[in-house]
KEVO-188083 format. One record per residue (C-alpha): x, y, z; residue number from 1; residue in one letter. Coordinates in steps of 0.25 Angstrom, whole numbers, padded with zeros to 4 digits. Layout:
! KEVO-188083
(timar (X Y Z) NUM "A") ...
***
This chain:
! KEVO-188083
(timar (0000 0000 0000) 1 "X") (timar (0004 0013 -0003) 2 "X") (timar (0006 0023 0009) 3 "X") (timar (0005 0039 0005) 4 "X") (timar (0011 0042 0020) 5 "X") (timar (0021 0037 0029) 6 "X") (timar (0027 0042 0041) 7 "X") (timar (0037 0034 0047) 8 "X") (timar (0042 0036 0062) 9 "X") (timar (0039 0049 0061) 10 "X") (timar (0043 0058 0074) 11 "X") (timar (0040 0072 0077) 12 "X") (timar (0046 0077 0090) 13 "X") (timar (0044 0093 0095) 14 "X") (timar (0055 0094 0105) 15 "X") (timar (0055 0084 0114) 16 "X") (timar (0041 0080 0110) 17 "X") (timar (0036 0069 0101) 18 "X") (timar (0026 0072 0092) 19 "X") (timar (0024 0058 0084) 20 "X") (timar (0034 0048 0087) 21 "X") (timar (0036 0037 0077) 22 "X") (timar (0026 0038 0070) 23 "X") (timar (0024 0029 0057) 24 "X") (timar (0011 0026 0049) 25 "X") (timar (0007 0026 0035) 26 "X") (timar (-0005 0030 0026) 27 "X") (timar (-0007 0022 0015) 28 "X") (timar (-0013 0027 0000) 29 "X") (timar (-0028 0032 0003) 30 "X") (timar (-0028 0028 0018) 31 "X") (timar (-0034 0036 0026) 32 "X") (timar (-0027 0036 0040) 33 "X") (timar (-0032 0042 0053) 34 "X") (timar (-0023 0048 0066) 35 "X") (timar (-0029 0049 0079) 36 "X") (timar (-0022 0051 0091) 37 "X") (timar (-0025 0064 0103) 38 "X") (timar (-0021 0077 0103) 39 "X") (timar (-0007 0078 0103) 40 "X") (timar (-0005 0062 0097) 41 "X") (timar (0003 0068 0085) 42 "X") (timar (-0005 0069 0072) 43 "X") (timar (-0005 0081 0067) 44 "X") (timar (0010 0081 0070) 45 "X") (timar (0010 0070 0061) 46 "X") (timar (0003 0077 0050) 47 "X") (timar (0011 0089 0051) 48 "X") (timar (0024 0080 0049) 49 "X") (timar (0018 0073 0036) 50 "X") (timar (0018 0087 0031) 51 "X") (timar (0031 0091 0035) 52 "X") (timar (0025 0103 0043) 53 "X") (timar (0033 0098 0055) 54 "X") (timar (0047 0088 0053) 55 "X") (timar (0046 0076 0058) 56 "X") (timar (0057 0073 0068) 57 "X") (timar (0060 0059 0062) 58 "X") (timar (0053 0049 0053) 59 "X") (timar (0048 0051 0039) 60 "X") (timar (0036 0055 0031) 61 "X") (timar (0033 0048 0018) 62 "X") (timar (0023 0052 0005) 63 "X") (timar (0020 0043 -0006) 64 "X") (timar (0033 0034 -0002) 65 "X") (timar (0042 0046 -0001) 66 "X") (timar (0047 0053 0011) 67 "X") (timar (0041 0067 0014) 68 "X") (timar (0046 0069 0028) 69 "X") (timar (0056 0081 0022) 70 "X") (timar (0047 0088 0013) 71 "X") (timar (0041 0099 0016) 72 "X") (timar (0025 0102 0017) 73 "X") (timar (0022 0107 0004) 74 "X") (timar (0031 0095 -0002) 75 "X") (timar (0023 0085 0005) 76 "X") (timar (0011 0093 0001) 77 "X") (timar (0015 0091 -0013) 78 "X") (timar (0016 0075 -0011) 79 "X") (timar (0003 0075 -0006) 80 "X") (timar (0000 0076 0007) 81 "X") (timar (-0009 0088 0014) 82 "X") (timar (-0014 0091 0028) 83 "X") (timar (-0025 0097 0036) 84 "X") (timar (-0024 0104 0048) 85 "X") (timar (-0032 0102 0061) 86 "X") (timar (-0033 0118 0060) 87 "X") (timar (-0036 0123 0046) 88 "X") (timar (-0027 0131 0041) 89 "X") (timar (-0035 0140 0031) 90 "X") (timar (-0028 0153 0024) 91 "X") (timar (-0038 0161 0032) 92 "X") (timar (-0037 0174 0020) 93 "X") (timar (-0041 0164 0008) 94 "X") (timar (-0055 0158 0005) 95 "X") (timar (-0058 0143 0005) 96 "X") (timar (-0054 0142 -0009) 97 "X") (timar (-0042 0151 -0006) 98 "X") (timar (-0037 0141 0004) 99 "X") (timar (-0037 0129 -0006) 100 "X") (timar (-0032 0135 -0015) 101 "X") (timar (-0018 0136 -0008) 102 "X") (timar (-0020 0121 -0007) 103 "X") (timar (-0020 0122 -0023) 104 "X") (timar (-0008 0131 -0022) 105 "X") (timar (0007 0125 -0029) 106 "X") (timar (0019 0125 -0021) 107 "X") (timar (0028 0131 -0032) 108 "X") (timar (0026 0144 -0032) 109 "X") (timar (0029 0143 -0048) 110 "X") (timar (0017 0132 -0048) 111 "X") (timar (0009 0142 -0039) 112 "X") (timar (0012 0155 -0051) 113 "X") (timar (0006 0146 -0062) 114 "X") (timar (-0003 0139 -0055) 115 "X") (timar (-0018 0144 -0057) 116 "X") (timar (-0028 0144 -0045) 117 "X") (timar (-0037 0132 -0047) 118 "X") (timar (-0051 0137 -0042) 119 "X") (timar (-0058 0124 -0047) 120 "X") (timar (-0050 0116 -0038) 121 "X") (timar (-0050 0124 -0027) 122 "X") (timar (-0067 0123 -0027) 123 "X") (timar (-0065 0108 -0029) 124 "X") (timar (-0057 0106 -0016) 125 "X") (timar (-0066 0118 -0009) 126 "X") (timar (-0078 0109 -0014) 127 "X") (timar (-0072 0097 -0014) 128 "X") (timar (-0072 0098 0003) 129 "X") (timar (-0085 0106 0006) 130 "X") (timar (-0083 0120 0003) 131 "X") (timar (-0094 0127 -0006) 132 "X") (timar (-0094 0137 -0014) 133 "X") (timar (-0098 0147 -0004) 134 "X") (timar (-0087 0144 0006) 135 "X") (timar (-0075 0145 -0005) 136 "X") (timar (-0072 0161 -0001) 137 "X") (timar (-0074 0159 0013) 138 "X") (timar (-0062 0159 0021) 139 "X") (timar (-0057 0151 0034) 140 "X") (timar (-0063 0162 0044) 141 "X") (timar (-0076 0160 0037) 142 "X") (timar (-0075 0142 0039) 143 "X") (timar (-0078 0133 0048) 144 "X") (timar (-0070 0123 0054) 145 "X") (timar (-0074 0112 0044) 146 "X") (timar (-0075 0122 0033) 147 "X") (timar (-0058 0124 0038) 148 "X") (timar (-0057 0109 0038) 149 "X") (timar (-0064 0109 0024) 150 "X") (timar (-0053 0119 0019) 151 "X") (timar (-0041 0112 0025) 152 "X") (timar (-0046 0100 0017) 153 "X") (timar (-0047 0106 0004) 154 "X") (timar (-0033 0113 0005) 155 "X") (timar (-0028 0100 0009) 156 "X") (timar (-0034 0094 -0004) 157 "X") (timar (-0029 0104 -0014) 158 "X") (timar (-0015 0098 -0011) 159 "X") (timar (-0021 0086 -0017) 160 "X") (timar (-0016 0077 -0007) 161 "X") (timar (-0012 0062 -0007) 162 "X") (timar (-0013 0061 0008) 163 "X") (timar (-0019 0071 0017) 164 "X") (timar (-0020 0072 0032) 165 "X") (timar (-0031 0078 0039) 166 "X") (timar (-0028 0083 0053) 167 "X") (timar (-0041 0085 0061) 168 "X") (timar (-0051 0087 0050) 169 "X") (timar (-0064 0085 0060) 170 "X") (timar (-0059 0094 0070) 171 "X") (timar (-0068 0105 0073) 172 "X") (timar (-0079 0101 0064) 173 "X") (timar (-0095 0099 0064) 174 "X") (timar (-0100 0084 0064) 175 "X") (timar (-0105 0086 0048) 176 "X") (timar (-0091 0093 0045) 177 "X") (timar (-0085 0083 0050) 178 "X") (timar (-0094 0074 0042) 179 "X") (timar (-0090 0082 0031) 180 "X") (timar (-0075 0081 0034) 181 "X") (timar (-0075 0068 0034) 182 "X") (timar (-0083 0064 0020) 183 "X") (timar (-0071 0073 0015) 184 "X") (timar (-0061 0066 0019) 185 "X") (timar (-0068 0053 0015) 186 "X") (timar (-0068 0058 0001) 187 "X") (timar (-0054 0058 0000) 188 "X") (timar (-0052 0046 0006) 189 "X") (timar (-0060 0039 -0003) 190 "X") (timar (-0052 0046 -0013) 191 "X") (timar (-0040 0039 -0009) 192 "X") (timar (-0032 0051 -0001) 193 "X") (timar (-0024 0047 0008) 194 "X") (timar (-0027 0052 0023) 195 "X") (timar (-0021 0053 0037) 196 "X") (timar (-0032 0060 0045) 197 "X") (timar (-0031 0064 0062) 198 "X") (timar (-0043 0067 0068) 199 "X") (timar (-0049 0066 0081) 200 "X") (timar (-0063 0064 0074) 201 "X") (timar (-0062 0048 0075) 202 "X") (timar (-0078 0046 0071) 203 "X") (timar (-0074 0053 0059) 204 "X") (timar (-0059 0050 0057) 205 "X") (timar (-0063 0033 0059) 206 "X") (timar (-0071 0034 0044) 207 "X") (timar (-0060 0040 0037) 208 "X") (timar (-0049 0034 0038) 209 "X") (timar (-0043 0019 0036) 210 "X") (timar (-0033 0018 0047) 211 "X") (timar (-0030 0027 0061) 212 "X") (timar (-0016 0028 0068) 213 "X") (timar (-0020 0034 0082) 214 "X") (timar (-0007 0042 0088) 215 "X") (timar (-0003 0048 0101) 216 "X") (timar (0009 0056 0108) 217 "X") (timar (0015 0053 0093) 218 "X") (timar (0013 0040 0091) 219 "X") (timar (0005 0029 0084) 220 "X") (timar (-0004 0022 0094) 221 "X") (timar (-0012 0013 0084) 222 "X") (timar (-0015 0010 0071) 223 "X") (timar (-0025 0004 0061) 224 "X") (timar (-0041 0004 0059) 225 "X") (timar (-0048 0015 0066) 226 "X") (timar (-0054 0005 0075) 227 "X") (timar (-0043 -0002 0080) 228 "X") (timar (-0035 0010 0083) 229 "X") (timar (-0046 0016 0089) 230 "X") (timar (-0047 0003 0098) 231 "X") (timar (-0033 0003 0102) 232 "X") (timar (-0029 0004 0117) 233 "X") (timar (-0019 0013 0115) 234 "X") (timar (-0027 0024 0105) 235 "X") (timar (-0040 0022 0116) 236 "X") (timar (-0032 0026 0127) 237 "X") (timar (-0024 0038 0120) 238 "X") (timar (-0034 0043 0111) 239 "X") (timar (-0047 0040 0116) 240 "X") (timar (-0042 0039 0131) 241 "X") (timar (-0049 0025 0137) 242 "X") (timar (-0038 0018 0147) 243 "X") 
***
Protein backbone atom coordinates (compact mmCIF):
# COMPACT_ATOMS: atom_id res chain seq x y z
CA UNK A 1 0.00 0.00 0.00
CA UNK A 2 1.09 3.31 -0.81
CA UNK A 3 1.62 5.83 2.33
CA UNK A 4 1.28 9.72 1.33
CA UNK A 5 2.83 10.43 4.95
CA UNK A 6 5.17 9.25 7.13
CA UNK A 7 6.79 10.57 10.35
CA UNK A 8 9.31 8.41 11.63
CA UNK A 9 10.42 8.98 15.38
CA UNK A 10 9.63 12.27 15.32
CA UNK A 11 10.70 14.59 18.50
CA UNK A 12 10.12 18.01 19.32
CA UNK A 13 11.62 19.30 22.47
CA UNK A 14 10.91 23.18 23.84
CA UNK A 15 13.67 23.60 26.32
CA UNK A 16 13.75 21.06 28.39
CA UNK A 17 10.27 20.10 27.56
CA UNK A 18 9.06 17.23 25.25
CA UNK A 19 6.59 18.08 22.97
CA UNK A 20 6.01 14.59 20.99
CA UNK A 21 8.38 12.03 21.65
CA UNK A 22 9.10 9.21 19.19
CA UNK A 23 6.43 9.53 17.42
CA UNK A 24 5.97 7.36 14.33
CA UNK A 25 2.79 6.46 12.31
CA UNK A 26 1.83 6.50 8.66
CA UNK A 27 -1.18 7.54 6.45
CA UNK A 28 -1.73 5.49 3.84
CA UNK A 29 -3.22 6.66 0.05
CA UNK A 30 -7.10 7.93 0.66
CA UNK A 31 -6.88 6.90 4.55
CA UNK A 32 -8.56 9.00 6.54
CA UNK A 33 -6.84 9.01 10.04
CA UNK A 34 -8.10 10.61 13.34
CA UNK A 35 -5.75 12.04 16.46
CA UNK A 36 -7.17 12.36 19.71
CA UNK A 37 -5.60 12.73 22.68
CA UNK A 38 -6.30 15.94 25.68
CA UNK A 39 -5.24 19.30 25.73
CA UNK A 40 -1.86 19.53 25.66
CA UNK A 41 -1.29 15.57 24.21
CA UNK A 42 0.78 17.04 21.26
CA UNK A 43 -1.36 17.13 18.11
CA UNK A 44 -1.18 20.26 16.69
CA UNK A 45 2.55 20.23 17.41
CA UNK A 46 2.61 17.38 15.28
CA UNK A 47 0.81 19.20 12.41
CA UNK A 48 2.67 22.22 12.85
CA UNK A 49 6.11 20.02 12.18
CA UNK A 50 4.55 18.23 8.96
CA UNK A 51 4.42 21.84 7.64
CA UNK A 52 7.63 22.75 8.79
CA UNK A 53 6.24 25.69 10.86
CA UNK A 54 8.34 24.45 13.65
CA UNK A 55 11.77 22.10 13.32
CA UNK A 56 11.62 18.97 14.40
CA UNK A 57 14.30 18.16 17.03
CA UNK A 58 15.05 14.72 15.60
CA UNK A 59 13.34 12.23 13.14
CA UNK A 60 11.92 12.69 9.81
CA UNK A 61 8.99 13.83 7.75
CA UNK A 62 8.34 11.98 4.42
CA UNK A 63 5.77 12.88 1.32
CA UNK A 64 5.11 10.76 -1.39
CA UNK A 65 8.27 8.44 -0.40
CA UNK A 66 10.53 11.59 -0.33
CA UNK A 67 11.70 13.34 2.73
CA UNK A 68 10.33 16.86 3.48
CA UNK A 69 11.61 17.24 6.97
CA UNK A 70 13.97 20.13 5.43
CA UNK A 71 11.75 21.92 3.34
CA UNK A 72 10.14 24.67 3.97
CA UNK A 73 6.36 25.48 4.36
CA UNK A 74 5.61 26.72 0.94
CA UNK A 75 7.68 23.74 -0.58
CA UNK A 76 5.81 21.15 1.23
CA UNK A 77 2.71 23.33 0.27
CA UNK A 78 3.65 22.68 -3.21
CA UNK A 79 3.96 18.73 -2.80
CA UNK A 80 0.72 18.69 -1.61
CA UNK A 81 0.07 19.09 1.66
CA UNK A 82 -2.18 21.89 3.62
CA UNK A 83 -3.40 22.64 6.96
CA UNK A 84 -6.21 24.21 8.95
CA UNK A 85 -5.94 26.12 12.12
CA UNK A 86 -8.08 25.58 15.36
CA UNK A 87 -8.15 29.44 14.96
CA UNK A 88 -8.98 30.66 11.58
CA UNK A 89 -6.65 32.86 10.18
CA UNK A 90 -8.72 34.98 7.73
CA UNK A 91 -6.90 38.23 5.90
CA UNK A 92 -9.55 40.19 7.96
CA UNK A 93 -9.14 43.46 4.99
CA UNK A 94 -10.35 40.95 2.12
CA UNK A 95 -13.75 39.46 1.32
CA UNK A 96 -14.60 35.66 1.22
CA UNK A 97 -13.40 35.42 -2.37
CA UNK A 98 -10.40 37.65 -1.55
CA UNK A 99 -9.24 35.36 0.92
CA UNK A 100 -9.37 32.16 -1.42
CA UNK A 101 -7.90 33.81 -3.75
CA UNK A 102 -4.44 33.94 -1.98
CA UNK A 103 -4.90 30.30 -1.72
CA UNK A 104 -5.03 30.39 -5.74
CA UNK A 105 -1.97 32.74 -5.49
CA UNK A 106 1.63 31.14 -7.22
CA UNK A 107 4.84 31.37 -5.16
CA UNK A 108 6.98 32.76 -8.00
CA UNK A 109 6.61 36.10 -8.08
CA UNK A 110 7.24 35.86 -11.98
CA UNK A 111 4.22 33.05 -12.12
CA UNK A 112 2.35 35.61 -9.76
CA UNK A 113 2.89 38.70 -12.69
CA UNK A 114 1.44 36.48 -15.50
CA UNK A 115 -0.63 34.74 -13.75
CA UNK A 116 -4.53 36.11 -14.14
CA UNK A 117 -6.94 36.03 -11.29
CA UNK A 118 -9.36 33.05 -11.66
CA UNK A 119 -12.70 34.19 -10.62
CA UNK A 120 -14.56 31.06 -11.75
CA UNK A 121 -12.40 28.92 -9.53
CA UNK A 122 -12.38 30.89 -6.68
CA UNK A 123 -16.77 30.86 -6.77
CA UNK A 124 -16.25 26.88 -7.20
CA UNK A 125 -14.26 26.58 -3.99
CA UNK A 126 -16.53 29.41 -2.27
CA UNK A 127 -19.58 27.28 -3.58
CA UNK A 128 -17.89 24.21 -3.43
CA UNK A 129 -17.92 24.48 0.87
CA UNK A 130 -21.18 26.53 1.43
CA UNK A 131 -20.79 29.95 0.66
CA UNK A 132 -23.61 31.66 -1.57
CA UNK A 133 -23.45 34.37 -3.62
CA UNK A 134 -24.42 36.78 -0.90
CA UNK A 135 -21.73 35.98 1.56
CA UNK A 136 -18.78 36.31 -1.36
CA UNK A 137 -17.92 40.22 -0.28
CA UNK A 138 -18.61 39.64 3.31
CA UNK A 139 -15.56 39.81 5.37
CA UNK A 140 -14.13 37.84 8.44
CA UNK A 141 -15.75 40.51 11.02
CA UNK A 142 -19.08 39.96 9.19
CA UNK A 143 -18.76 35.59 9.64
CA UNK A 144 -19.58 33.29 11.98
CA UNK A 145 -17.46 30.84 13.41
CA UNK A 146 -18.61 28.08 10.89
CA UNK A 147 -18.64 30.50 8.24
CA UNK A 148 -14.52 31.05 9.58
CA UNK A 149 -14.30 27.18 9.60
CA UNK A 150 -15.98 27.34 5.88
CA UNK A 151 -13.21 29.74 4.74
CA UNK A 152 -10.18 27.95 6.24
CA UNK A 153 -11.41 24.95 4.31
CA UNK A 154 -11.80 26.41 1.08
CA UNK A 155 -8.26 28.31 1.37
CA UNK A 156 -7.01 24.96 2.31
CA UNK A 157 -8.60 23.56 -1.03
CA UNK A 158 -7.34 26.08 -3.43
CA UNK A 159 -3.70 24.58 -2.79
CA UNK A 160 -5.25 21.61 -4.33
CA UNK A 161 -3.94 19.27 -1.83
CA UNK A 162 -3.09 15.55 -1.77
CA UNK A 163 -3.35 15.36 1.95
CA UNK A 164 -4.86 17.76 4.26
CA UNK A 165 -4.95 18.09 7.89
CA UNK A 166 -7.66 19.46 9.77
CA UNK A 167 -6.94 20.66 13.20
CA UNK A 168 -10.25 21.14 15.25
CA UNK A 169 -12.77 21.77 12.38
CA UNK A 170 -16.09 21.17 15.09
CA UNK A 171 -14.66 23.49 17.62
CA UNK A 172 -16.89 26.21 18.37
CA UNK A 173 -19.68 25.13 15.98
CA UNK A 174 -23.67 24.75 16.03
CA UNK A 175 -24.94 20.97 15.90
CA UNK A 176 -26.33 21.57 11.95
CA UNK A 177 -22.81 23.20 11.15
CA UNK A 178 -21.13 20.77 12.40
CA UNK A 179 -23.50 18.38 10.39
CA UNK A 180 -22.45 20.56 7.78
CA UNK A 181 -18.81 20.31 8.43
CA UNK A 182 -18.74 16.89 8.47
CA UNK A 183 -20.79 16.03 4.90
CA UNK A 184 -17.81 18.33 3.68
CA UNK A 185 -15.24 16.48 4.68
CA UNK A 186 -17.11 13.26 3.63
CA UNK A 187 -17.11 14.49 0.25
CA UNK A 188 -13.46 14.60 0.08
CA UNK A 189 -12.89 11.48 1.53
CA UNK A 190 -15.11 9.86 -0.81
CA UNK A 191 -13.02 11.55 -3.29
CA UNK A 192 -9.89 9.81 -2.13
CA UNK A 193 -7.93 12.84 -0.15
CA UNK A 194 -5.93 11.78 1.98
CA UNK A 195 -6.73 12.92 5.64
CA UNK A 196 -5.35 13.31 9.35
CA UNK A 197 -7.97 15.00 11.31
CA UNK A 198 -7.70 16.12 15.39
CA UNK A 199 -10.79 16.66 17.05
CA UNK A 200 -12.26 16.49 20.28
CA UNK A 201 -15.63 15.93 18.45
CA UNK A 202 -15.61 12.11 18.80
CA UNK A 203 -19.47 11.42 17.71
CA UNK A 204 -18.60 13.36 14.83
CA UNK A 205 -14.86 12.41 14.15
CA UNK A 206 -15.78 8.34 14.68
CA UNK A 207 -17.76 8.41 11.07
CA UNK A 208 -15.06 10.03 9.20
CA UNK A 209 -12.23 8.53 9.61
CA UNK A 210 -10.67 4.70 8.97
CA UNK A 211 -8.37 4.53 11.87
CA UNK A 212 -7.57 6.71 15.23
CA UNK A 213 -4.08 7.07 17.08
CA UNK A 214 -4.95 8.52 20.58
CA UNK A 215 -1.65 10.45 22.07
CA UNK A 216 -0.78 11.88 25.28
CA UNK A 217 2.24 13.94 26.94
CA UNK A 218 3.76 13.30 23.14
CA UNK A 219 3.22 10.00 22.68
CA UNK A 220 1.33 7.29 20.94
CA UNK A 221 -1.10 5.59 23.54
CA UNK A 222 -2.91 3.33 21.03
CA UNK A 223 -3.70 2.57 17.85
CA UNK A 224 -6.19 0.97 15.26
CA UNK A 225 -10.32 1.11 14.70
CA UNK A 226 -12.03 3.79 16.59
CA UNK A 227 -13.40 1.26 18.85
CA UNK A 228 -10.75 -0.53 19.95
CA UNK A 229 -8.69 2.48 20.66
CA UNK A 230 -11.40 3.91 22.31
CA UNK A 231 -11.63 0.68 24.43
CA UNK A 232 -8.23 0.87 25.39
CA UNK A 233 -7.32 0.96 29.19
CA UNK A 234 -4.85 3.31 28.86
CA UNK A 235 -6.82 5.93 26.35
CA UNK A 236 -10.09 5.55 28.98
CA UNK A 237 -7.97 6.42 31.83
CA UNK A 238 -6.01 9.48 30.12
CA UNK A 239 -8.52 10.77 27.85
CA UNK A 240 -11.84 10.09 29.09
CA UNK A 241 -10.42 9.66 32.82
CA UNK A 242 -12.16 6.17 34.20
CA UNK A 243 -9.54 4.53 36.81
Amino acid sequence: MSHHLEVKNLVKMFGGLIATNEMSFQVAEGESLGLIGPNGAGKTTIFSLIMGELRQTSGSITCFDSEISHLPTHERIQRGICRTYQVPRPFADMNVLENIRVGLMPDSIWQMIMRRPDPEREIELAQSVGFTENDFLRHPSELSIGDLRKLELARTLATDPSVMLLDEVFAGLTVAEIAQMAELINQKREAGMTLVIVSHDLKSLEPLIDRAIAMNYGAIVAEGSFADVMADDQVRATYLGDE
